[in-house]
LUMLO-516096 format. One record per atom (N, C-alpha, C, O): residue in three letters; atom name; chain; x, y, z. Coordinates in pm, 1 decimal, decimal comma, padded with zeros to 6 digits. Layout:
% LUMLO-516096
ATOM  type  atom  mol        xx        yy        zz
ATOM   ALA    CA    A         X         Y         Z
...
% end
This chain:
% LUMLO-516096
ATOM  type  atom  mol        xx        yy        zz
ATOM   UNK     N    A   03491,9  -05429,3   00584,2
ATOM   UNK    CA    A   03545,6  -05395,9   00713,9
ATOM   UNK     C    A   03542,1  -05244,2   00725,7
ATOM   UNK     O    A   03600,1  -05172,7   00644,1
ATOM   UNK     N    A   03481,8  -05202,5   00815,7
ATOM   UNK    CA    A   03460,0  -05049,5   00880,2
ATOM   UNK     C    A   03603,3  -05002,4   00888,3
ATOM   UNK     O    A   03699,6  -05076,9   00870,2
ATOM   UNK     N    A   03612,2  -04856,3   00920,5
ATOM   UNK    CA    A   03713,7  -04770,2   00884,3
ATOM   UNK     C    A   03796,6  -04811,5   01042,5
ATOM   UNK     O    A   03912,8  -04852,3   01041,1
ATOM   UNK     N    A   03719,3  -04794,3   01171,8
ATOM   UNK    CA    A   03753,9  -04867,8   01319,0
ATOM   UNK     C    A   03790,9  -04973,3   01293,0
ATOM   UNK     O    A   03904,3  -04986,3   01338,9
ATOM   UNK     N    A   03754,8  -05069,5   01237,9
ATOM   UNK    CA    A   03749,6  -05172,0   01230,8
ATOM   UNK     C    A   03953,9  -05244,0   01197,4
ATOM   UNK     O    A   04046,8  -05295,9   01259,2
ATOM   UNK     N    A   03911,4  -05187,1   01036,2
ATOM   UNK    CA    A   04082,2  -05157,9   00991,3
ATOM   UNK     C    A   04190,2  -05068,1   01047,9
ATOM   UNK     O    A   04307,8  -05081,7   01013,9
ATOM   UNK     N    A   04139,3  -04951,4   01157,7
ATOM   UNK    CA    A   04246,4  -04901,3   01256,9
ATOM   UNK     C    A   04310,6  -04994,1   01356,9
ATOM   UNK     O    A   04422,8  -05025,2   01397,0
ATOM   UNK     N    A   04170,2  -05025,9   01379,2
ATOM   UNK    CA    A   04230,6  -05151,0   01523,5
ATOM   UNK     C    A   04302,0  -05261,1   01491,6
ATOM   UNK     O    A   04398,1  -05283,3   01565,3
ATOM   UNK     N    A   04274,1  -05368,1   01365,2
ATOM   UNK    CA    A   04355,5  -05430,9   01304,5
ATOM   UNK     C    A   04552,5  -05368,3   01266,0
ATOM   UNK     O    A   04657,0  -05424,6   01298,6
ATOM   UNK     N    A   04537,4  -05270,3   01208,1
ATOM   UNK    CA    A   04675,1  -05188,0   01156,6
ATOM   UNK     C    A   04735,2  -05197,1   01272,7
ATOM   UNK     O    A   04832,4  -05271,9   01283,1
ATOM   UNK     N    A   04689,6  -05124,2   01380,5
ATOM   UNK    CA    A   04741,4  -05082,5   01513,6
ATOM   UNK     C    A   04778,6  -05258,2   01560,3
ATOM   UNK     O    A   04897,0  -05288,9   01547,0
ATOM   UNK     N    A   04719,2  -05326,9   01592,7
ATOM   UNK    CA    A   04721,3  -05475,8   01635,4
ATOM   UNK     C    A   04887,4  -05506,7   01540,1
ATOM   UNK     O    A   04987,5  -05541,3   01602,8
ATOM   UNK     N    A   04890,0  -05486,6   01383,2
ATOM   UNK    CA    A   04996,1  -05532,1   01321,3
ATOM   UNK     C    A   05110,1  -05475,0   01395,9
ATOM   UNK     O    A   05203,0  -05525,3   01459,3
ATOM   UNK     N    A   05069,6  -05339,8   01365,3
ATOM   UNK    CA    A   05204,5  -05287,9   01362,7
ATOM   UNK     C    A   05277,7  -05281,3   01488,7
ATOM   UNK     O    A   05397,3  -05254,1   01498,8
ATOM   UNK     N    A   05189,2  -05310,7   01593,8
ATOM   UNK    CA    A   05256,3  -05328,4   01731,0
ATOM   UNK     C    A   05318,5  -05486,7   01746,7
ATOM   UNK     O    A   05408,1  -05502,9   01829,5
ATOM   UNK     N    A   05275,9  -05590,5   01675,5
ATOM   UNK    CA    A   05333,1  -05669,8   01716,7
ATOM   UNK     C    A   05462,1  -05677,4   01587,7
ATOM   UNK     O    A   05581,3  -05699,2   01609,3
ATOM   UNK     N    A   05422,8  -05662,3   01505,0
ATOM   UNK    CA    A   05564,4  -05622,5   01407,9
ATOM   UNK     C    A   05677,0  -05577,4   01473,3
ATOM   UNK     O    A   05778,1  -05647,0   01463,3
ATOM   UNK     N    A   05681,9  -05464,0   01545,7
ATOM   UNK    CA    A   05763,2  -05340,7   01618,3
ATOM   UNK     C    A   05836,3  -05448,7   01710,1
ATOM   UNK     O    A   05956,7  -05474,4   01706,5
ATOM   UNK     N    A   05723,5  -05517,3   01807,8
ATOM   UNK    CA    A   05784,7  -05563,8   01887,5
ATOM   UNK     C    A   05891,8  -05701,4   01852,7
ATOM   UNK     O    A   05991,9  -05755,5   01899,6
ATOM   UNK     N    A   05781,7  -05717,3   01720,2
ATOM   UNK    CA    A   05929,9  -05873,0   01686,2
ATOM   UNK     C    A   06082,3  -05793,2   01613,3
ATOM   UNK     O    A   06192,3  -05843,3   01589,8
ATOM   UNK     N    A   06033,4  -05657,5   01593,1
ATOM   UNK    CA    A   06199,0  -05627,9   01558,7
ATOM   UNK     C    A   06183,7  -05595,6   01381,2
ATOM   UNK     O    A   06265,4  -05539,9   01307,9
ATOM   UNK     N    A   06086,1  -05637,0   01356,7
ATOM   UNK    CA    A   06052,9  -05664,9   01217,3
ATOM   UNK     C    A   06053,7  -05523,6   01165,1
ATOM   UNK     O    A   06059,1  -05429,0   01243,7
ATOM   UNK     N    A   06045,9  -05497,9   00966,8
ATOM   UNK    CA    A   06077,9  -05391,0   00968,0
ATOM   UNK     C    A   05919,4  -05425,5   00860,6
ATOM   UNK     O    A   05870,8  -05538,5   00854,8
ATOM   UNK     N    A   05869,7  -05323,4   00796,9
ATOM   UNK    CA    A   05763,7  -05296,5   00702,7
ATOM   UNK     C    A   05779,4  -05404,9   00589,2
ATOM   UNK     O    A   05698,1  -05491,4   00556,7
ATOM   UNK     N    A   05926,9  -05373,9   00527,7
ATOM   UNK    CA    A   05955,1  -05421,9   00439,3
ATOM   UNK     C    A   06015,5  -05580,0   00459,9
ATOM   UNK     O    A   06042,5  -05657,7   00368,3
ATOM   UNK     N    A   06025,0  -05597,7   00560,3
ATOM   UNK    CA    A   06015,1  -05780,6   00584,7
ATOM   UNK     C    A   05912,6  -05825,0   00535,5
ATOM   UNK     O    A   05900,4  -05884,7   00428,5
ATOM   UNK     N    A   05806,7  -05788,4   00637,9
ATOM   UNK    CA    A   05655,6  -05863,6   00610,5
ATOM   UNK     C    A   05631,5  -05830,9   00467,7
ATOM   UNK     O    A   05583,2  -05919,5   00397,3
ATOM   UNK     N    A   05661,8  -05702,8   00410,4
ATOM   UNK    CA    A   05603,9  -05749,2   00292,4
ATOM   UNK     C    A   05707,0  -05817,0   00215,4
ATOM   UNK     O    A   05647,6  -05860,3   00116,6
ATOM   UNK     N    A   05840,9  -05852,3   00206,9
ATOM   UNK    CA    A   05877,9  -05950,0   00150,8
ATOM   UNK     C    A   05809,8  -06071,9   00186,7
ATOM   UNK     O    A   05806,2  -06161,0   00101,8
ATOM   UNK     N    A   05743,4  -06094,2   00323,1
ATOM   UNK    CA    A   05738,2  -06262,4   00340,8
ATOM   UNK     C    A   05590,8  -06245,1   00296,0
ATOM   UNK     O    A   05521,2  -06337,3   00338,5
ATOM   UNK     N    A   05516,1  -06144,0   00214,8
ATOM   UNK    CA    A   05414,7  -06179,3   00159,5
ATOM   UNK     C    A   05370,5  -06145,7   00022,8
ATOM   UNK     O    A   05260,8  -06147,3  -00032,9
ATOM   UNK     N    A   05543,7  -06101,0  -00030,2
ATOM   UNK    CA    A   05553,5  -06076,6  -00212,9
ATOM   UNK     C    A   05483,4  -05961,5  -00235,7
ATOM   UNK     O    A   05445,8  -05939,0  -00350,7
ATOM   UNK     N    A   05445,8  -05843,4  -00101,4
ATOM   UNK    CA    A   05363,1  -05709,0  -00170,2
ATOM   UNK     C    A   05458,5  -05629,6  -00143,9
ATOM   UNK     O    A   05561,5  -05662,1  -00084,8
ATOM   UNK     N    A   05432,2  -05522,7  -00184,6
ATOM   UNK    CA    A   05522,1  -05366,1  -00175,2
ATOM   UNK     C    A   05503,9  -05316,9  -00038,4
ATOM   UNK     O    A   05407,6  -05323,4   00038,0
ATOM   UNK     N    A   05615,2  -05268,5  -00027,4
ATOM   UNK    CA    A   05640,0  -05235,5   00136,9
ATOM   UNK     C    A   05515,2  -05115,9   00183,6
ATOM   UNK     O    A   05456,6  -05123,3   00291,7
ATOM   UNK     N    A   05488,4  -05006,3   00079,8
ATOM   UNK    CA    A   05392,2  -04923,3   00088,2
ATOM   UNK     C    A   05248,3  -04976,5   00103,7
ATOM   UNK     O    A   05153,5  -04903,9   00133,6
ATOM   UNK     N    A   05238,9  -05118,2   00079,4
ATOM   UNK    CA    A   05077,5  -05166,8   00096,4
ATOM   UNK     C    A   05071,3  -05212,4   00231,4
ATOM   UNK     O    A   04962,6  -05205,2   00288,7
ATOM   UNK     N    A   05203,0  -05273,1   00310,8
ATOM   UNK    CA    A   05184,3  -05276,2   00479,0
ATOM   UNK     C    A   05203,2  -05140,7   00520,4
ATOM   UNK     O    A   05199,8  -05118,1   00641,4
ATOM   UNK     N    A   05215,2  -05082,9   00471,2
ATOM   UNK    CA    A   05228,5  -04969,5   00548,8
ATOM   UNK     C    A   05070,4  -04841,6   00548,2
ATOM   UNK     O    A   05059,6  -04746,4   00625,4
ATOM   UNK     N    A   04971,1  -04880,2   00441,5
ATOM   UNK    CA    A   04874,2  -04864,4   00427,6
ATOM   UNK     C    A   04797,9  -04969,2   00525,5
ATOM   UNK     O    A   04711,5  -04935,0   00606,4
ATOM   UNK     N    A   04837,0  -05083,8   00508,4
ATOM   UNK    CA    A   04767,6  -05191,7   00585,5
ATOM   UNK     C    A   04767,7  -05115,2   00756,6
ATOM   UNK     O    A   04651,5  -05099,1   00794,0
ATOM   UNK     N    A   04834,3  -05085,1   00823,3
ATOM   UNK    CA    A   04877,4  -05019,2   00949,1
ATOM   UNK     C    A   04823,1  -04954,2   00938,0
ATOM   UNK     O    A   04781,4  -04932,3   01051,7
ATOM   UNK     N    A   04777,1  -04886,1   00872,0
ATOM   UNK    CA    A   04719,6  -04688,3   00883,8
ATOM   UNK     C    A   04577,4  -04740,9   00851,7
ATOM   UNK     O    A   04483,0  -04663,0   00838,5
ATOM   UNK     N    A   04567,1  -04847,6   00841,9
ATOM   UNK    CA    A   04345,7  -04863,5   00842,8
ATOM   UNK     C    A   04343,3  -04839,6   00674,0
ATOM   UNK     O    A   04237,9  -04883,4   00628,0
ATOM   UNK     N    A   04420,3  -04789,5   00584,6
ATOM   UNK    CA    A   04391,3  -04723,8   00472,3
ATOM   UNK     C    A   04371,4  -04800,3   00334,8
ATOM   UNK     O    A   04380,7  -04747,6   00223,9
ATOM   UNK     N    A   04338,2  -04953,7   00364,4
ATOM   UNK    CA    A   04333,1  -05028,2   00292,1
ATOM   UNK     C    A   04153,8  -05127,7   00279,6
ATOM   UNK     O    A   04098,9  -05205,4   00357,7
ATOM   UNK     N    A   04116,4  -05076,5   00151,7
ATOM   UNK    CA    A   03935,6  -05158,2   00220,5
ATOM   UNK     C    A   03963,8  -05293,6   00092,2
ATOM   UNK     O    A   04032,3  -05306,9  -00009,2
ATOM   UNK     N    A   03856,3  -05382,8   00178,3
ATOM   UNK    CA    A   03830,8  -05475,8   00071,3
ATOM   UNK     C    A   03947,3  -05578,8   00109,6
ATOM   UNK     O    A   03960,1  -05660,7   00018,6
ATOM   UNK     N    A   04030,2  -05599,2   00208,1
ATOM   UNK    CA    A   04131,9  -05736,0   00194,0
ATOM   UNK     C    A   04021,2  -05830,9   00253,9
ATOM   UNK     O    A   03926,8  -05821,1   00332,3
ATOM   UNK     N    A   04076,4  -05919,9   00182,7
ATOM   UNK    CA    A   04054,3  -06063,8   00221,2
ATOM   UNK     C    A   04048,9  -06119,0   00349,1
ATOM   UNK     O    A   04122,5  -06073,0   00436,3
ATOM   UNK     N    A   03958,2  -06228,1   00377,9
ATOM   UNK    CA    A   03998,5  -06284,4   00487,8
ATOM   UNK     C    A   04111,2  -06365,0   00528,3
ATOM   UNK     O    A   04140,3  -06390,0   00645,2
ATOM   UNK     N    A   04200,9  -06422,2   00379,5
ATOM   UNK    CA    A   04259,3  -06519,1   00363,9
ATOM   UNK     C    A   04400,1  -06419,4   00358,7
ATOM   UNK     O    A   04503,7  -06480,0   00386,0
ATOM   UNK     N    A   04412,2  -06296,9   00331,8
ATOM   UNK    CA    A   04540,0  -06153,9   00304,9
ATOM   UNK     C    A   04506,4  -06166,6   00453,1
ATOM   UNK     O    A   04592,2  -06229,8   00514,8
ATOM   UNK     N    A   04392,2  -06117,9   00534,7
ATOM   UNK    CA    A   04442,5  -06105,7   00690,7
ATOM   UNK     C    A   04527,2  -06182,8   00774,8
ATOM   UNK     O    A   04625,6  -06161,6   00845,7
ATOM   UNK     N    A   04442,9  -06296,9   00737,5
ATOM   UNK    CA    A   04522,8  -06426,4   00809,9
ATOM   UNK     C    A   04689,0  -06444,4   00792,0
ATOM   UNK     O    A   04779,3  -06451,7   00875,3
ATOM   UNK     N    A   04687,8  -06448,5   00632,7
ATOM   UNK    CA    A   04830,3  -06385,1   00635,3
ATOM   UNK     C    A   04919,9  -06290,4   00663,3
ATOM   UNK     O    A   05042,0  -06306,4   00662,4
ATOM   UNK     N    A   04866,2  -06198,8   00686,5
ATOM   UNK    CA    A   04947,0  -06065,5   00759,3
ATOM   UNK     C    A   04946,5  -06098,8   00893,6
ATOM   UNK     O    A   05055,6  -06059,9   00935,3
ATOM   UNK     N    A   04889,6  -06145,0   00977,2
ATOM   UNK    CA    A   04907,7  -06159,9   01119,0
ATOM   UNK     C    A   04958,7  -06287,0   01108,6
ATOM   UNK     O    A   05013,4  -06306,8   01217,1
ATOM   UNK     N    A   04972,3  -06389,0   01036,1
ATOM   UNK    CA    A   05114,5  -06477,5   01099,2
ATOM   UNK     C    A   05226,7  -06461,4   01037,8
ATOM   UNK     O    A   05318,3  -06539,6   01063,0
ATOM   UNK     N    A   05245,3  -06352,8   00940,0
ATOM   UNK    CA    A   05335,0  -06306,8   00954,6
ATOM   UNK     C    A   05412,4  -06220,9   01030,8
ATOM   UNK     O    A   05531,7  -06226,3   01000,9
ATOM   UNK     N    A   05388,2  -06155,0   01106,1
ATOM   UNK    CA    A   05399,5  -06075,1   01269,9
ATOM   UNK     C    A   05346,4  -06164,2   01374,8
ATOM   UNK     O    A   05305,1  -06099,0   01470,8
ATOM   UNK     N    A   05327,5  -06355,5   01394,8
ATOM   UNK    CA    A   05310,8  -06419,1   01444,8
ATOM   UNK     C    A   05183,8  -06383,3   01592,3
ATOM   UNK     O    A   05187,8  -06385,5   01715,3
ATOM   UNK     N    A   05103,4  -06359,2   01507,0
ATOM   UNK    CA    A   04932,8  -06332,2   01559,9
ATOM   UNK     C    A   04840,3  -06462,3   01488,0
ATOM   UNK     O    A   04875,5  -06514,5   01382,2
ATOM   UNK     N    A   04738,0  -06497,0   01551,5
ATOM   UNK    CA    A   04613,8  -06553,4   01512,6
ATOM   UNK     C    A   04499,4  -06456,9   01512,6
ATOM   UNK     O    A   04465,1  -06370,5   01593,3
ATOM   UNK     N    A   04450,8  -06497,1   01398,8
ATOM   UNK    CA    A   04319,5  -06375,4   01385,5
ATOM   UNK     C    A   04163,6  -06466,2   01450,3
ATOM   UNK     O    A   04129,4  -06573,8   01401,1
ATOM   UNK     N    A   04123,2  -06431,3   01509,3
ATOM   UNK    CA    A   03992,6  -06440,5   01595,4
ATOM   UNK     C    A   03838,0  -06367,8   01526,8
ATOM   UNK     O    A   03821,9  -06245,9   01522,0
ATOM   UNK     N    A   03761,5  -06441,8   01490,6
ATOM   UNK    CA    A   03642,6  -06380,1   01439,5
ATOM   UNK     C    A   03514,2  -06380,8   01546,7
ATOM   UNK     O    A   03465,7  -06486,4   01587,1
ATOM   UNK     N    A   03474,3  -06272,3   01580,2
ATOM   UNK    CA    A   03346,6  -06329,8   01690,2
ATOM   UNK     C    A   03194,4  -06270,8   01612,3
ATOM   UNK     O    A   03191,0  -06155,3   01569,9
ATOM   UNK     N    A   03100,6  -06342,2   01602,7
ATOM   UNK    CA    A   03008,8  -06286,2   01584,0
ATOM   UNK     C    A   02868,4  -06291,3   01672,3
ATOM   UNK     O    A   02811,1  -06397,2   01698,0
ATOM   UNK     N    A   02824,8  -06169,5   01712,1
ATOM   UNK    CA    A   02732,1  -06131,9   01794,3
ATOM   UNK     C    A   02653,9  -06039,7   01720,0
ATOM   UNK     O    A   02699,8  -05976,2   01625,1
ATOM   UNK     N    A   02503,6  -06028,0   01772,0
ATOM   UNK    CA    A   02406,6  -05972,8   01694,9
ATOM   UNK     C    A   02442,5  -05792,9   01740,0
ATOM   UNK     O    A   02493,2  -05762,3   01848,0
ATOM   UNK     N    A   02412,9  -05715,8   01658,1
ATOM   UNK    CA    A   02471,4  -05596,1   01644,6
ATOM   UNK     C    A   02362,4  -05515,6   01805,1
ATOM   UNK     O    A   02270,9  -05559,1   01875,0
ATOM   UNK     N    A   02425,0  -05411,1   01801,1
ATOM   UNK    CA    A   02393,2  -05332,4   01959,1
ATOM   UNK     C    A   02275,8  -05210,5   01851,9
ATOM   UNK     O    A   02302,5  -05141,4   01753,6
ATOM   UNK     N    A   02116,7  -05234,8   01947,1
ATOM   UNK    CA    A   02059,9  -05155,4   01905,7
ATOM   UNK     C    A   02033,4  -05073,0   01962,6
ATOM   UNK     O    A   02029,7  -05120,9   02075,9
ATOM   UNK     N    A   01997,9  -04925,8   01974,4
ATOM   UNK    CA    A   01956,6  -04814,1   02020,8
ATOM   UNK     C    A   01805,6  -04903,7   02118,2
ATOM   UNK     O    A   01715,3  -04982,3   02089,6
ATOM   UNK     N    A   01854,6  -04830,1   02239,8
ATOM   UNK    CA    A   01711,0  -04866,8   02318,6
ATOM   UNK     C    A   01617,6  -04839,6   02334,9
ATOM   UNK     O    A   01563,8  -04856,3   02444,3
ATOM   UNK     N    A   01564,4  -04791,4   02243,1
ATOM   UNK    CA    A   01452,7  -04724,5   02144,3
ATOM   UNK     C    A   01356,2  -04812,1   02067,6
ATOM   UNK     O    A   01234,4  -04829,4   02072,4
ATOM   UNK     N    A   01500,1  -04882,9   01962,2
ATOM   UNK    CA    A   01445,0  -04936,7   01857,2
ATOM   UNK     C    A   01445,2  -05138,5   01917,1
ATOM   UNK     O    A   01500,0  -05225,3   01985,0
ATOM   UNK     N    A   01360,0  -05111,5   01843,3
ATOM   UNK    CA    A   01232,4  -05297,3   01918,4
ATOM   UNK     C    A   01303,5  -05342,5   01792,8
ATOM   UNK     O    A   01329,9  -05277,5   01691,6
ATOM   UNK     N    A   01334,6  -05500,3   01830,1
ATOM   UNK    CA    A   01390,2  -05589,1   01721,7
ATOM   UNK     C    A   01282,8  -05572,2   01625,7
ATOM   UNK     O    A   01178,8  -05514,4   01657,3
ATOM   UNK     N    A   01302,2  -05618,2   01514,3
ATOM   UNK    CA    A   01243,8  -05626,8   01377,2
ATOM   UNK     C    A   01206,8  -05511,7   01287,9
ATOM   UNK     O    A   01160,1  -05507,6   01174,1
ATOM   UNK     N    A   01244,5  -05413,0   01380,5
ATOM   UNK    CA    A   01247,2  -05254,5   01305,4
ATOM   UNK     C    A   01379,5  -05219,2   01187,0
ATOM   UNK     O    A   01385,3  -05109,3   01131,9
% end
């Protein structure tokens, strides 16, 4: 997962966290990690989680995670198969 990628996710947590009232250190009790790894999780500053750690962090701040895949955006330049 890209560095955007994990901002927009963090930002996604931590706003709906905020809004349930929740504190850092909830979620990571309701997911047995150290309060400092959601709080990395929020700041994008975490590479390499899981798909199965995401899923869990967003229902724990009561989110569903959504995967879409579409073929990537090429410069209008470059001709498929380049």
């Amino acid at each position: 997962m890209g560095r955007a990628l994990r901002l927009q996710f963090g930002k996604a947590i931590r706003e709906a966290r905020e809004k349930a009232g929740l504190l850092q250190s909830d979620i990571a009790a309701r997911m047995k990690v150290q309060q400092s790894y959601i709080s990395k999780l929020e700041q994008g500053n975490v590479s390499g989680v899981t798909l199965d750690r995401l899923v869990e962090l967003a229902a724990a701040v009561d989110l569903e995670v959504a995967i879409h895949v579409h073929p990537r955006l090429r410069p209008a330049n470059q001709k498929s198969g380049q």
